[in-house]
C-alpha positions, -999 to +999 in steps of 0.1 A: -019-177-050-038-150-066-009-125-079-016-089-102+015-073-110+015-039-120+046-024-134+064-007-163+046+028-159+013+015-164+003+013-126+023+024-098+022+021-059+011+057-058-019+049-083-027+019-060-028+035-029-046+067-046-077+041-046-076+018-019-109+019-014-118+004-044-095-024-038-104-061-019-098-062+019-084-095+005-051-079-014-019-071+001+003-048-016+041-054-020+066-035-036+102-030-041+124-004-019+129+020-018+089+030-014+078+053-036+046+070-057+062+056-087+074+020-077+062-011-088+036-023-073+025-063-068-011-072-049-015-104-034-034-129-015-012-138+011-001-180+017-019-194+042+002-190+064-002-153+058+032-150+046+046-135+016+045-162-012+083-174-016+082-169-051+076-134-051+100-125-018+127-144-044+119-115-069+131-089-046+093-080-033+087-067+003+050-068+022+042-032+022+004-032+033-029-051+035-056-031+020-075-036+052-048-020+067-045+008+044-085+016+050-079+018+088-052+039+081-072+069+063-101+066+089-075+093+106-086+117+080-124+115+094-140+150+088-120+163+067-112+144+028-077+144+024-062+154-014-052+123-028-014+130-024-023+134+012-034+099+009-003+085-006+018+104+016+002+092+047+001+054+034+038+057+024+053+072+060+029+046+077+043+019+054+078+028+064+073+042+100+041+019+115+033+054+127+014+083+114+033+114+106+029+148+124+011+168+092-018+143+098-031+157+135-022+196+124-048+199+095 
């Protein structure tokens, strides 16, 4: 299990979803709740049985996102580059809702 654990100030879930796109289709991102631009942030290689390792749902991390994911997720922003605390926005209220928030389809 291929584990990078970013934490302590240095890198934060913001900062990771800032540049998904520079990120493996292979990582999933976890974190701890609540979600936020400054939580720790944990990317993975999910078991083989696509699960979160047990190891790191024992230390209190949740599945937020596969990067793949993520990508598919700003494809909404086709046309028109979002600023990249539209993209964090938009990858936090689709972590926590599965759904994309209004502001997306009114700019």
């Amino acid at each position: 299990m291929g584990i990078t654990k970013f934490s302590g100030g240095a890198v934060t879930l913001g900062d990771i979803l800032a540049k998904v796109g520079e990120i493996s289709d292979e990582e999933t991102i976890l974190s701890r709740r609540p979600w936020q631009t400054d939580g720790d942030v944990l990317l993975i290689r999910l078991d083989e049985e696509c699960r979160v390792p047990l190891p790191a749902k024992n230390a209190g991390w949740e599945y937020f996102m596969e990067i793949a994911t993520a990508k598919e997720v700003l494809e909404v922003f086709v046309g028109a580059p979002p600023a990249p605390e539209e993209r964090v926005q938009l990858l936090l209220f689709y972590g926590e809702n599965d759904a994309f928030p209004d502001w997306v389809f009114e700019r």
